[in-house]
BAMI-545079 format. One record per residue (C-alpha): residue number from 0; residue in three letters; x, y, z. Coordinates in Angstrom, 2 decimals, m for minus. Example, Ala and Ser with C-alpha at 12.3 -4.5 7.8 and 13.67 -1.06 7.14 Angstrom:
REM BAMI-545079
<bator seq="0" type="ALA" xx="12.30" yy="m4.50" zz="7.80"/>
<bator seq="1" type="SER" xx="13.67" yy="m1.06" zz="7.14"/>
//
This chain:
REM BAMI-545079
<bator seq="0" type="UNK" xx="121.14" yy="129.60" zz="113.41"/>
<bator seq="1" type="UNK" xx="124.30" yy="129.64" zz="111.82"/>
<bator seq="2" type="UNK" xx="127.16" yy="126.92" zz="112.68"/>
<bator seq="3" type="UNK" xx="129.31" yy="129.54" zz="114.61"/>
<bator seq="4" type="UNK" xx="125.96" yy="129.91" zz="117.42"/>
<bator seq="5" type="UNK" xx="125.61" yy="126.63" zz="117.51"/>
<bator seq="6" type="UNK" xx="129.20" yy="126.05" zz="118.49"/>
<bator seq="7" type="UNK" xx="129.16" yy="128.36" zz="121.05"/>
<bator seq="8" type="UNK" xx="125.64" yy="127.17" zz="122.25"/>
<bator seq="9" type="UNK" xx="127.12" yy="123.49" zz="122.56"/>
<bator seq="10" type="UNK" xx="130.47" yy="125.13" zz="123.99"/>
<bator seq="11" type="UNK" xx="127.89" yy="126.79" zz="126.66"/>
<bator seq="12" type="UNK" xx="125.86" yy="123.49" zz="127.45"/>
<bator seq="13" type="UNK" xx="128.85" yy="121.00" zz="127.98"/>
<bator seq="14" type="UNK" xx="131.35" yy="123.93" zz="129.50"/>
<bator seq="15" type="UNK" xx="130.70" yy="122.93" zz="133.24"/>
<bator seq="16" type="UNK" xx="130.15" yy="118.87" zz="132.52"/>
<bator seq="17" type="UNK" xx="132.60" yy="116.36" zz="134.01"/>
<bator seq="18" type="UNK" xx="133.35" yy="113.92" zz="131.21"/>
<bator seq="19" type="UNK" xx="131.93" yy="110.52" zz="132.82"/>
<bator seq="20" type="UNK" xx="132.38" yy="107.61" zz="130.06"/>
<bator seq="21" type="UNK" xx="130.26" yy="104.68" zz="131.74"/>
<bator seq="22" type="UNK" xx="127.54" yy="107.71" zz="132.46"/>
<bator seq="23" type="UNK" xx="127.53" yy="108.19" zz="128.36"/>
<bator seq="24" type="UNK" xx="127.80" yy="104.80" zz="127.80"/>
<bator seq="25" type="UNK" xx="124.90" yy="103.68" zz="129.77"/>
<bator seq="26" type="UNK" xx="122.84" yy="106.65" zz="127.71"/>
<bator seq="27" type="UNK" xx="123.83" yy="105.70" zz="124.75"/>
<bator seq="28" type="UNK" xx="123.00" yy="101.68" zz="125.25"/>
<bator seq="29" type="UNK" xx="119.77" yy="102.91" zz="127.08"/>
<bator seq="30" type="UNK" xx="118.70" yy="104.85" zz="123.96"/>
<bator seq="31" type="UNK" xx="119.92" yy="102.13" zz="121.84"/>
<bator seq="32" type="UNK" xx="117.40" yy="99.66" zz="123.58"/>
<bator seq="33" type="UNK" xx="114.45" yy="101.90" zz="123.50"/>
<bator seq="34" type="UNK" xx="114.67" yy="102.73" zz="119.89"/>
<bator seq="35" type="UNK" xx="115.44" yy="99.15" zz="119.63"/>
<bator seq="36" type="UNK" xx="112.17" yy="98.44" zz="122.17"/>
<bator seq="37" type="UNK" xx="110.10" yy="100.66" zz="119.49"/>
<bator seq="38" type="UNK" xx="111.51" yy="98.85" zz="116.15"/>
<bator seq="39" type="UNK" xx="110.68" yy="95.47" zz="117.69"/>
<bator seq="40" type="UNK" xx="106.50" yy="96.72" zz="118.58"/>
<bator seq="41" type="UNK" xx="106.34" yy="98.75" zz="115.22"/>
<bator seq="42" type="UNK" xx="107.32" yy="95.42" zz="113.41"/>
<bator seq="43" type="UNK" xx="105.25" yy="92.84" zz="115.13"/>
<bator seq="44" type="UNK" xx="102.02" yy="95.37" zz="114.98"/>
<bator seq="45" type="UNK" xx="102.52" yy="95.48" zz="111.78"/>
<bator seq="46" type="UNK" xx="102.86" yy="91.89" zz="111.03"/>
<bator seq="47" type="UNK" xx="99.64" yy="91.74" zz="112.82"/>
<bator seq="48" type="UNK" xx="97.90" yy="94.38" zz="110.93"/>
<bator seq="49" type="UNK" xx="98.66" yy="92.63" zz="107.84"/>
<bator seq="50" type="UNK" xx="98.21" yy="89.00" zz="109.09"/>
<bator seq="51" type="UNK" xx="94.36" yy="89.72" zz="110.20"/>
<bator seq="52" type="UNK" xx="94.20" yy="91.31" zz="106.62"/>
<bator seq="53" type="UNK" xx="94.54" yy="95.08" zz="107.54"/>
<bator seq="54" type="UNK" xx="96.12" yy="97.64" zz="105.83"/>
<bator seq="55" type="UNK" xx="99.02" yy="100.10" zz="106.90"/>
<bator seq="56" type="UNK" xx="97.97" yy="103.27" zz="106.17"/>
<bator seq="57" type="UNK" xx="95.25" yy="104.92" zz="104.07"/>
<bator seq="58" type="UNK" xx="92.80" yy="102.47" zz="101.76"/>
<bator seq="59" type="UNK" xx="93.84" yy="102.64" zz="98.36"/>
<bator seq="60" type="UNK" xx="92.00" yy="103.56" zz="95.78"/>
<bator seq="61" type="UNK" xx="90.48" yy="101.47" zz="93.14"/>
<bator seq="62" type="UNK" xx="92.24" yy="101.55" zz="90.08"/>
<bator seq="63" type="UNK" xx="90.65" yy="99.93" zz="86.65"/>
<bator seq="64" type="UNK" xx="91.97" yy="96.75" zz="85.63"/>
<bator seq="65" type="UNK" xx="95.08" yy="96.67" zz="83.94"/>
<bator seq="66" type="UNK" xx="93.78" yy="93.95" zz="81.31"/>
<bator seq="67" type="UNK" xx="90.74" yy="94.41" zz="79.71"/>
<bator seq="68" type="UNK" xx="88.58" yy="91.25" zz="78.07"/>
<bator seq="69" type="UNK" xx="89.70" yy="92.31" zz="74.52"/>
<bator seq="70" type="UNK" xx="93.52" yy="92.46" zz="75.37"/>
<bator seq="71" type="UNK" xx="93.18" yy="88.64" zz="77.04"/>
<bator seq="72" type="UNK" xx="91.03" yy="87.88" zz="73.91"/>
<bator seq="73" type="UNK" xx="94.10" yy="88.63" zz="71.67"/>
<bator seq="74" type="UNK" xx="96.28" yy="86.43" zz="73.86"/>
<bator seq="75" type="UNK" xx="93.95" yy="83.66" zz="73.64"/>
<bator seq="76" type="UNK" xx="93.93" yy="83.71" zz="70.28"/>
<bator seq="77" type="UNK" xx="97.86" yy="83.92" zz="69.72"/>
<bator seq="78" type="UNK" xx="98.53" yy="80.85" zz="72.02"/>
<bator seq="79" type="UNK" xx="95.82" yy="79.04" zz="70.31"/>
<bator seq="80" type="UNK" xx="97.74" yy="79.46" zz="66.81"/>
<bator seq="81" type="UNK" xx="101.07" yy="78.92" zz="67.92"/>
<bator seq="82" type="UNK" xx="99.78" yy="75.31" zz="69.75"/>
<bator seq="83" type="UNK" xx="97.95" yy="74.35" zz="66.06"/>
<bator seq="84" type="UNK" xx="101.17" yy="75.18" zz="64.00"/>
<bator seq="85" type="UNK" xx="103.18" yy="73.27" zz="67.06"/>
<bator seq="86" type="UNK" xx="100.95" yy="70.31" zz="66.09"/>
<bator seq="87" type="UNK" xx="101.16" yy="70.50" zz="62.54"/>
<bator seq="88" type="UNK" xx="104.89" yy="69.59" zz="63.50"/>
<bator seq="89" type="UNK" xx="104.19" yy="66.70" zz="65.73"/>
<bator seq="90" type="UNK" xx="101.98" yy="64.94" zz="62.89"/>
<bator seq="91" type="UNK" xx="103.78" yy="65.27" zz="60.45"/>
<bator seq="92" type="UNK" xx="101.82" yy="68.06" zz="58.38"/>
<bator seq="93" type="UNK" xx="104.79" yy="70.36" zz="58.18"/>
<bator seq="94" type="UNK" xx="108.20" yy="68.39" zz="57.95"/>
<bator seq="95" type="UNK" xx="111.26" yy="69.92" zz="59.77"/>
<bator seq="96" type="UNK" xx="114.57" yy="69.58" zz="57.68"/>
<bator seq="97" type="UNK" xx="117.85" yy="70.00" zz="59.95"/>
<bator seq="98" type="UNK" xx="120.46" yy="71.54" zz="57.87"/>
<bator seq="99" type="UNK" xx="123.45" yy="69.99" zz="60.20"/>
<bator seq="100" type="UNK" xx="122.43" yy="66.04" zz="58.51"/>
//
């Protein structure tokens, strides 16, 4: 359907309506509220849904973890060196000389 038809298909459809403002107006608020109506029970069914611990739409699917035991291993191990060289500072093993003095 090309723009020109669908000109003259509108042209066809509104050639014998009376223009009637508060008619329009009351379709347009009327459509207004019942998409408004629909927003409002979409939203608080799915609030529900997810209060009770559903889930909107299809389960998803188990993925493997994205840290494995070696990788928090590692991480272990770096915090546990940077707290020992942190309290070789505090006691006095290493000794901290500020330029700025």
């Amino acid at each position: 359907m090309t723009f020109d038809s669908l000109k003259i298909y509108l042209k066809k459809m509104f050639s014998g309506v009376r223009l009637d403002p508060m008619r329009d107006w009351l379709v347009l608020i009327t459509l207004s509220a019942m998409v408004l109506a629909g927003i409002i029970v979409w939203n608080v069914w799915a609030f529900d849904t997810v209060a009770d611990g559903g889930v909107i739409g299809g389960q998803a699917a188990s993925s493997p973890p994205l840290l494995s035991q070696s990788s928090i291993d590692r991480i272990h191990t770096i915090f546990t060196n940077r707290a020992e060289e942190e309290l070789k500072y505090q006691t006095g093993v290493y000794r901290f000389s500020d330029p700025s003095l």
